[in-house]
VEXDREN-2710 file (C-alpha; in Angstrom, 1 decimal):
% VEXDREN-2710
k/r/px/py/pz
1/UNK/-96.8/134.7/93.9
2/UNK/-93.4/133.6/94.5
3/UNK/-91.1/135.7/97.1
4/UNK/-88.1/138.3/95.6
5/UNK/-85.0/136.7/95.8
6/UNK/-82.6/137.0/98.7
7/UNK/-80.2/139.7/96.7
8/UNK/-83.2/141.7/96.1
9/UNK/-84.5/141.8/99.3
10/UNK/-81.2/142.7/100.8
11/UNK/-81.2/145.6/98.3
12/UNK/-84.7/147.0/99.6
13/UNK/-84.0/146.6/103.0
14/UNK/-80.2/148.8/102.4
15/UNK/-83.0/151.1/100.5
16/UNK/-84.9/151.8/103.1
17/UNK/-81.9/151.8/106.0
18/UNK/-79.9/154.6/103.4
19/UNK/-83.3/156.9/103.4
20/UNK/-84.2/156.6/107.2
21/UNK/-80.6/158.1/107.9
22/UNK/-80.1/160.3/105.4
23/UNK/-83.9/161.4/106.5
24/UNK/-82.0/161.7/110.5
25/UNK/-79.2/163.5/109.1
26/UNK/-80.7/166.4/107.7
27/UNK/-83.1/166.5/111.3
28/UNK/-79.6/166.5/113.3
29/UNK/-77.9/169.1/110.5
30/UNK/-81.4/171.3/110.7
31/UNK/-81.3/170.9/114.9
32/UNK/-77.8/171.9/114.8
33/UNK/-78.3/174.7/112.7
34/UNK/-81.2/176.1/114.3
35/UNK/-79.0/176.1/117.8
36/UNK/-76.5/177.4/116.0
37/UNK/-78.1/180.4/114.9
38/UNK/-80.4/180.7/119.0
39/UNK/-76.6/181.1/120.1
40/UNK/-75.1/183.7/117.5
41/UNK/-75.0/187.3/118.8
42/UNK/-76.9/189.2/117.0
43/UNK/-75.6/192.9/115.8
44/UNK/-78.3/194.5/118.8
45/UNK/-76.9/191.8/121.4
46/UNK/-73.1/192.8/120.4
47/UNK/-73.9/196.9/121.1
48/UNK/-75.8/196.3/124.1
49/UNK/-74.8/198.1/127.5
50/UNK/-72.4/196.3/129.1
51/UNK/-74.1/195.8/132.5
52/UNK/-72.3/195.6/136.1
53/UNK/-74.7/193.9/138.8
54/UNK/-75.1/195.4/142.6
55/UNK/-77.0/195.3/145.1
56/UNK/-78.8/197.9/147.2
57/UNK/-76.4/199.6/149.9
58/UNK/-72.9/198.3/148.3
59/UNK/-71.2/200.3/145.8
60/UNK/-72.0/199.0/142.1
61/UNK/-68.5/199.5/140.5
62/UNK/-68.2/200.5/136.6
63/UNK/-65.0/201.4/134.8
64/UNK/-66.7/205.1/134.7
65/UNK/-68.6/205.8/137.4
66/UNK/-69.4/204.4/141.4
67/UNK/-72.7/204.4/142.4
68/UNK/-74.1/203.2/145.5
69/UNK/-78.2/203.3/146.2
70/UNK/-79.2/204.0/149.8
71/UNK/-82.9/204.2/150.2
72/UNK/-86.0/204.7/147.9
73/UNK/-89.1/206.2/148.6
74/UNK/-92.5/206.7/146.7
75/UNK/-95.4/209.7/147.0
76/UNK/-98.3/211.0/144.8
77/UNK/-96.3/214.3/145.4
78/UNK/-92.9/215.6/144.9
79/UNK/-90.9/218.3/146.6
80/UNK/-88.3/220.0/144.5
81/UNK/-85.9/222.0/146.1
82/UNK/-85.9/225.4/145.6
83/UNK/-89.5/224.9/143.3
84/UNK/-93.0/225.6/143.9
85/UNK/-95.2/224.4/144.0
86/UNK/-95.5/220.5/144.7
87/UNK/-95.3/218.3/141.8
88/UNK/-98.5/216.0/141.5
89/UNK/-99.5/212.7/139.4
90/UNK/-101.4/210.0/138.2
91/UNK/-98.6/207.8/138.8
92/UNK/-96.1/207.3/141.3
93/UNK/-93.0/209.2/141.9
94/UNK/-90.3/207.0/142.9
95/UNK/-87.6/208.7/144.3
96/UNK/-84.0/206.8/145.1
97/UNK/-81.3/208.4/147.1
98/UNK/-77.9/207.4/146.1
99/UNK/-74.4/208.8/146.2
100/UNK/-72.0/208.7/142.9
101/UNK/-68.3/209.4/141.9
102/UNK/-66.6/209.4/138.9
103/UNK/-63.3/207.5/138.8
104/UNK/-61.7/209.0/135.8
105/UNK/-62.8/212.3/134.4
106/UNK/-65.8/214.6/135.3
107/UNK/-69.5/212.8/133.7
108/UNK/-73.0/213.4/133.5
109/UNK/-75.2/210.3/134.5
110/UNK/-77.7/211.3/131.7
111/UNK/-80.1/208.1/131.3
112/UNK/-81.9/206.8/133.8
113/UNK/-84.7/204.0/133.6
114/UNK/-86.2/201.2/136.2
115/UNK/-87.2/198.1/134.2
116/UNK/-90.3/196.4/136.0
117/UNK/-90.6/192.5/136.4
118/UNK/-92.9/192.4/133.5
119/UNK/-90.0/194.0/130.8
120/UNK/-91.7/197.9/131.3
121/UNK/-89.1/200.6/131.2
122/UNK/-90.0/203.7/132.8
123/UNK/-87.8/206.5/132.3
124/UNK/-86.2/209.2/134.4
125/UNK/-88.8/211.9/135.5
126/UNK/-88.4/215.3/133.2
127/UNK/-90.7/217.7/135.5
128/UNK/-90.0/221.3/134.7
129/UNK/-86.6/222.6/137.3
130/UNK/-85.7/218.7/138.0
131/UNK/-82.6/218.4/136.0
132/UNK/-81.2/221.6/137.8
133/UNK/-81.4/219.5/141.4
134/UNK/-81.6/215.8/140.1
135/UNK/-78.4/213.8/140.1
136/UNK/-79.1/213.6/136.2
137/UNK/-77.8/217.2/136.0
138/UNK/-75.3/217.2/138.2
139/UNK/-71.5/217.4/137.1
140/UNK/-69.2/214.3/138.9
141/UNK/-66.2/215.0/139.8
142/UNK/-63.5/212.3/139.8
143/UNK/-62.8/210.4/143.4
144/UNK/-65.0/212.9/144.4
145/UNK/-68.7/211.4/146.1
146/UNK/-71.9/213.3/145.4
147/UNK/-75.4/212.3/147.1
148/UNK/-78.7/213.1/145.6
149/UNK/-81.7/211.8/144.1
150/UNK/-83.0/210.2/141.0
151/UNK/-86.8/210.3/139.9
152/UNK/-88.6/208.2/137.9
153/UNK/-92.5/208.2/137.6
154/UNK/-94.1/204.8/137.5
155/UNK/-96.6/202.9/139.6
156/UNK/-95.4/201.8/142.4
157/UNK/-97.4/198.3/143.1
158/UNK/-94.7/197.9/139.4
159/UNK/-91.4/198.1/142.0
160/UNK/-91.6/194.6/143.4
161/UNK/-88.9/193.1/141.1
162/UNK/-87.7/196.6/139.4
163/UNK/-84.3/196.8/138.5
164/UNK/-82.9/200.1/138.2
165/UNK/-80.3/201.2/135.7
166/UNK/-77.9/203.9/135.2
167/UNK/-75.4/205.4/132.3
168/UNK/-73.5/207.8/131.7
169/UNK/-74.5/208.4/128.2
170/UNK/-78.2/208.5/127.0
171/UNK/-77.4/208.1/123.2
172/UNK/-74.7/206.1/121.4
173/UNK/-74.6/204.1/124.4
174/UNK/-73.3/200.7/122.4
175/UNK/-70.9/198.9/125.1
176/UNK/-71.0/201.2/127.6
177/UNK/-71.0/200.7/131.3
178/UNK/-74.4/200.2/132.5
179/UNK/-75.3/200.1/136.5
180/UNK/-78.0/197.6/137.0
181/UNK/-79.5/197.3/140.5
182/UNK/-82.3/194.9/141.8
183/UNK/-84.0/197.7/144.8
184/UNK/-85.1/194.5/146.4
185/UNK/-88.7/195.5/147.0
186/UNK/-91.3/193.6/148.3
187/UNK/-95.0/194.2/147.7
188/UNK/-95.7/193.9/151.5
189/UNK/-93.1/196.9/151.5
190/UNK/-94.3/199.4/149.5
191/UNK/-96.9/200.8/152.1
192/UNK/-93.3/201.7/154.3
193/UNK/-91.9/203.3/151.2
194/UNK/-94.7/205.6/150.6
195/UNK/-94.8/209.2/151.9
196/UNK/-97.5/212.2/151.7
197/UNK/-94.6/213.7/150.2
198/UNK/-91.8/212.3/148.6
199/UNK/-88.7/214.7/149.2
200/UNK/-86.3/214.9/146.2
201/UNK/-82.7/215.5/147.8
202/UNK/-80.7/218.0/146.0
203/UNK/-77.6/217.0/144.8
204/UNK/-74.3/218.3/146.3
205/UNK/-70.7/217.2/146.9
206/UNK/-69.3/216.5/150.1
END
């Protein structure tokens, strides 16, 4: 059998060179698209908390609120001021000291949650008479620094990595300023953190 002519072979070969690119164009325009669409905001990235990073012992700085953490410490018990008697649980309590002032009008810091390395959120503690002492209830006065306590149950061996975050607002918190601080804990810390008791610190102005 005798070979296609030259002309025709030509044809084939522009053929096949045609449906090999078209066949990478529609990879590079899928490709494309796919990255395109990874890198979109979606509508739940867009009303996210707006988070402002700190660090433990440095004032975190929002446009609504200052809050600086000073210590954290972690007890199968909890004192309450002013309550008896001793709060118990299955958990941990973690209790973080800090000190807060408003820098614009008088706020509540109403939601309050450490997120663990693994993506857990645990919430602030609700323990009958807490919100009356907690920093949670407490009333901030602009340029005006209060110290307390925040409690959250969790376990504790869940604190190496933890990130704890504050807001002012605990619904219809889209965009809002969000306080998000690493408490720097180490697993070969947390028997140094842990008390018989952990000690809730009322909060107060000064």
């Amino acid at each position: 059998m005798s070979a296609p002519p030259p002309l025709e072979q030509a044809a084939r070969h522009d053929s096949t060179r045609r449906k090999v690119l078209n066949v990478a164009l529609v990879i590079v325009v899928l490709v494309a698209i796919v990255g395109l669409y990874r890198l979109t905001p979606t509508q739940q990235d867009i009303q996210q908390p707006v988070e402002v990073n700190g660090i433990v012992g440095k004032p975190v700085k929002t446009p609504r609120f200052e809050l600086t953490v000073r210590s954290v410490q972690v007890g199968k018990k909890l004192r309450i001021p002013r309550s008896a008697p001793d709060r118990d649980t299955l958990s941990d309590f973690v209790v973080i000291d800090a000190t807060v002032k408003a820098t614009r009008e008088p706020i509540h810091l109403s939601k309050v949650s450490i997120k663990a390395a693994d993506g857990t959120v645990y919430l602030g503690a609700n323990r009958a008479g807490l919100d009356r002492v907690d920093l949670t209830g407490f009333e901030f006065a602009p340029d005006i620094p209060a110290q307390g306590s925040f409690v959250v149950e969790m376990p504790a061996d869940q604190l190496p990595g933890a990130v704890l975050r504050v807001m002012e607002k605990a619904i219809f918190s889209d965009l809002e300023p969000q306080a998000t601080i690493p408490l720097g804990v180490e697993k070969d810390q947390l028997d140094g953190l842990r008390k018989d008791v952990a000690i809730l610190n009322a909060a107060d102005a000064s």
